[in-house]
C-alpha positions as CSV (number, residue, x, y, z in Angstrom):
1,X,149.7,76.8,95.8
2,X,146.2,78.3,94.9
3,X,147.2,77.9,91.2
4,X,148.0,74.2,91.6
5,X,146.1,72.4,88.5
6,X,143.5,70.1,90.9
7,X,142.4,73.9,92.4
8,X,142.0,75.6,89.7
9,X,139.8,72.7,88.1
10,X,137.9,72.2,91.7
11,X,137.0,76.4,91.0
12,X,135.8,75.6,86.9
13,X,133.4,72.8,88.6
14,X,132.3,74.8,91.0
15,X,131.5,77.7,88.9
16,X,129.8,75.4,86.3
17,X,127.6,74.1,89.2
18,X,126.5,77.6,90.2
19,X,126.0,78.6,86.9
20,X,123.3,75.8,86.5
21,X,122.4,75.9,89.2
22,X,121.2,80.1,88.6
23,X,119.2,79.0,85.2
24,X,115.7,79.0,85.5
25,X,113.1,78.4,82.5
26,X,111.1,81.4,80.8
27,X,107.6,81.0,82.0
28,X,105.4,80.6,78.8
29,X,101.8,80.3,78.5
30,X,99.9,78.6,76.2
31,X,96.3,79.2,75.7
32,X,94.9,75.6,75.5
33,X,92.3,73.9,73.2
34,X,88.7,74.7,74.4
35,X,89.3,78.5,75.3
36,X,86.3,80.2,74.8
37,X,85.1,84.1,75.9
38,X,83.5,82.6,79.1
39,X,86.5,79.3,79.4
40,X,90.2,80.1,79.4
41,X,92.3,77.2,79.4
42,X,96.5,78.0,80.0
43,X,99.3,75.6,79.9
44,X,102.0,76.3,81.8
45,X,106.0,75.1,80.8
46,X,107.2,75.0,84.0
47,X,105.9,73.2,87.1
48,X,104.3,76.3,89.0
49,X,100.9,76.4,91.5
50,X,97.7,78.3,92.5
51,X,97.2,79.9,89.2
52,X,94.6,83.0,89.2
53,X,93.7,85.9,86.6
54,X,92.4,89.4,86.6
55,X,91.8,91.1,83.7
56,X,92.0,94.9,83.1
57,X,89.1,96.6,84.2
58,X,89.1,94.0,87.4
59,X,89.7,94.7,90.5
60,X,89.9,91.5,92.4
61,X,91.5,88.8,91.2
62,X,90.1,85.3,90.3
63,X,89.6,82.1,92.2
64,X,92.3,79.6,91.8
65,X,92.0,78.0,88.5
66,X,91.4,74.7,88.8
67,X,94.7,72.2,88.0
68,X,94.7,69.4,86.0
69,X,96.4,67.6,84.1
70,X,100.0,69.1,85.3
71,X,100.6,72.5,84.4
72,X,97.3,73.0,82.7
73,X,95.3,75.6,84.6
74,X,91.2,76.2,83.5
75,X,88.9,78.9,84.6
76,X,85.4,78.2,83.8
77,X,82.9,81.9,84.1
78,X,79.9,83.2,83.5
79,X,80.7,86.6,82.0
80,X,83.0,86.7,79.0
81,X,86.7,87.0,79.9
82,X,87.9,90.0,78.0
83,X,92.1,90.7,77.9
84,X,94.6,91.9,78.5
85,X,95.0,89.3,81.8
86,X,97.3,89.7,84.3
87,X,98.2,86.1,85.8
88,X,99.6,85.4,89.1
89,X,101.0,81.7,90.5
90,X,103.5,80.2,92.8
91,X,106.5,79.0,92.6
92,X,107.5,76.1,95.4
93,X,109.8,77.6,97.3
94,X,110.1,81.5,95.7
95,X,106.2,82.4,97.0
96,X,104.3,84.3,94.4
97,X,104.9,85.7,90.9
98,X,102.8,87.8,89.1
99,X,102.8,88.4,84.9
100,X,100.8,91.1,84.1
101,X,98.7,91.3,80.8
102,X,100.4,88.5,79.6
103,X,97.4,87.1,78.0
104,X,96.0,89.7,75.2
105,X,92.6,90.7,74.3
106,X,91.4,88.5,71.3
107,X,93.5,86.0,72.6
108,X,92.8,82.2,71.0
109,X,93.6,78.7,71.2
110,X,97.0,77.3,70.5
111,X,98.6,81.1,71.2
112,X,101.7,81.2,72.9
113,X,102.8,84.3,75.3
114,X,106.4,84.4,76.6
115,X,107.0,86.3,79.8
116,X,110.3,87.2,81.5
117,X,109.6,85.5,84.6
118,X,112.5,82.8,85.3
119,X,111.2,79.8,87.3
């Protein structure tokens, strides 16, 4: 009976449910207009929270960034931010994430960095 035609359709549905259901969107940043050596702007494409940098030689890493609008992260300094960055931020309900040196050194507005974090 487990090969009846309304089981084996009930299994396809339910496979196809998991299957979405297990597909998360590549985290990309973009480096938003207004980036600067002391302001870096990034753009998220995914809905992720408490965004903070380090860069290479630094040990600690960075306040939050401040949010806003949605998915658009900016960190104002007083010292020129030099790359490669690291960059870590939540995601609701799978804690943090880190990406490191995601950003590059020379890094400029309008740049896009692909990571291989699934959110």
């Amino acid at each position: 009976m487990a090969s009846s035609p309304s089981f084996l359709l009930a299994m396809a549905a339910l496979a196809a449910l998991l299957a979405v259901g297990s597909c998360g969107t590549l985290l990309t940043w973009t480096v938003g207009k207004g980036s600067s050596s002391t302001r870096l702007v990034l753009v998220a494409n995914a809905a992720i929270s408490e965004v903070s940098v380090k860069d290479k030689s630094a040990t600690e890493w960075s306040d939050d960034l401040k949010e806003s609008p949605a998915k658009t992260f900016t960190l104002d300094s007083k010292v020129p931010i030099k790359g490669p960055i690291s960059v870590r931020f939540a995601v609701k309900g799978r804690g943090y994430r880190t990406t490191d040196d995601v950003i590059p050194a020379g890094f400029k507005p309008g740049s896009v960095y692909k990571t291989k974090e699934q959110v």
